[in-house]
C-alpha positions in Angstrom: 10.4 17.0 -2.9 9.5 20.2 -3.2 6.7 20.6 -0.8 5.1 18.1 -2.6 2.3 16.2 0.0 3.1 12.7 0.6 0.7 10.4 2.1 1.3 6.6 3.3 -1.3 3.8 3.9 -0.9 0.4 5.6 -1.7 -2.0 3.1 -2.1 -4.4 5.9 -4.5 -2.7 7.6 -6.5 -1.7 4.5 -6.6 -5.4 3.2 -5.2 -3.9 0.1 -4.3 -6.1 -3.1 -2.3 -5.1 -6.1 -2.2 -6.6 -9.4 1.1 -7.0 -11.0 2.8 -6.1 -8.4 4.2 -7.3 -4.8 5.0 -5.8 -1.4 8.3 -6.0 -0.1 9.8 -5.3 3.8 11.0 -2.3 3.7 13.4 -2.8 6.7 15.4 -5.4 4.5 14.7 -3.7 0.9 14.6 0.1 1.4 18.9 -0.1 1.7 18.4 -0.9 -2.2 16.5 2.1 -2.7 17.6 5.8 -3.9 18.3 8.0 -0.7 15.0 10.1 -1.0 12.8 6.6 -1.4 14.5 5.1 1.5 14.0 8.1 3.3 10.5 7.4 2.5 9.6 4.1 2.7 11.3 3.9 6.1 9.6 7.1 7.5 6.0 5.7 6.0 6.9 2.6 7.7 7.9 4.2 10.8 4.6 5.8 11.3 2.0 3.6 10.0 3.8 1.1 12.2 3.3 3.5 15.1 -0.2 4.2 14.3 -1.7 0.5 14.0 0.1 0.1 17.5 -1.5 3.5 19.4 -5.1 2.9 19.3 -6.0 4.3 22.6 -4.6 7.1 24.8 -1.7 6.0 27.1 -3.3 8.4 29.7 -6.8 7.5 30.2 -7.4 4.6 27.4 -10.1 6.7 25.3 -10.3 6.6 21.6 -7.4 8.7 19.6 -7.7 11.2 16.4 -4.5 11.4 14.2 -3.3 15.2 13.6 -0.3 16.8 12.0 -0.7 14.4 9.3 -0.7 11.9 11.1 2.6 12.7 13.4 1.0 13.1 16.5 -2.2 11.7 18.2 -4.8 13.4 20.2 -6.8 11.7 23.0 -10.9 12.5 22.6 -11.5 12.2 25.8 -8.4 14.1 27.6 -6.8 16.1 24.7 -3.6 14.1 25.5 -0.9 14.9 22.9 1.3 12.1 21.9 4.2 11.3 19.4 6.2 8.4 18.1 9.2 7.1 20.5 12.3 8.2 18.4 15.2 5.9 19.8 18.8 7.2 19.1 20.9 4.8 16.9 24.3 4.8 15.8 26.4 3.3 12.8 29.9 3.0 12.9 32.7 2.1 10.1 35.3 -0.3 11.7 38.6 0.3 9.3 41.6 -1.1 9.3 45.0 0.9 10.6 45.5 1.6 6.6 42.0 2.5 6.0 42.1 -0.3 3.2 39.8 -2.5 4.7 36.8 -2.7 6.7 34.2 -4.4 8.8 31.2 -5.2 7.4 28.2 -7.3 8.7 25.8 -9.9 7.2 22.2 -10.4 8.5 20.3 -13.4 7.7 17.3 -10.8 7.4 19.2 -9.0 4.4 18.7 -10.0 0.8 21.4 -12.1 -0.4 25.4 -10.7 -0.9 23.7 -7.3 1.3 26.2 -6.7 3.8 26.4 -3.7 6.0 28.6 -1.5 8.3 27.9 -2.2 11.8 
């Protein structure tokens, strides 16, 4: 990306409409996507998710400013600093003995024929 700034928005939240053009889920559509757009799209998600979630301190419950572009919070009352919860995960490709085959998965949440490792 080059250093290049990238800024995300929640449509939701900003009761914004586009013409010619529709909104997709980006947990089900960004495994379509190029590497460096899923990368995106699921970072963007990740924190705008975060955001509309953490409206108040989890210390003391005052109102919260949005710093580091928008990677961390800060309480206005106590200064608390906080930052998204970043849960481990872990994928795993089941083969077969002769590495010919493997296990794959289907989730109803997936767009048609997407399957996935586990």
């Amino acid at each position: 990306i080059n250093r290049t700034p990238i800024f995300a928005l929640d449509a939701k939240e900003q009761d914004i409409h586009v013409k010619d053009g529709t909104f997709v889920n980006t947990r089900t559509s960004a495994p379509l996507f190029s590497t460096l757009h899923n990368e995106l799209a699921l970072h963007a998600t990740a924190y705008t998710t975060w955001q509309s979630n953490n409206k108040h301190c989890a210390k003391c419950g005052g109102p919260i400013n949005y710093i580091h572009g928008g990677t961390c919070s800060k309480c206005t009352s106590c200064s608390s600093l906080s930052w998204p919860r970043q849960d481990p995960s872990m994928i795993a490709l089941i083969s077969s003995r002769d590495g010919n085959r493997v296990l794959l998965a289907r989730s109803p949440r997936h767009p048609p024929r997407l399957h996935t490792v586990l």
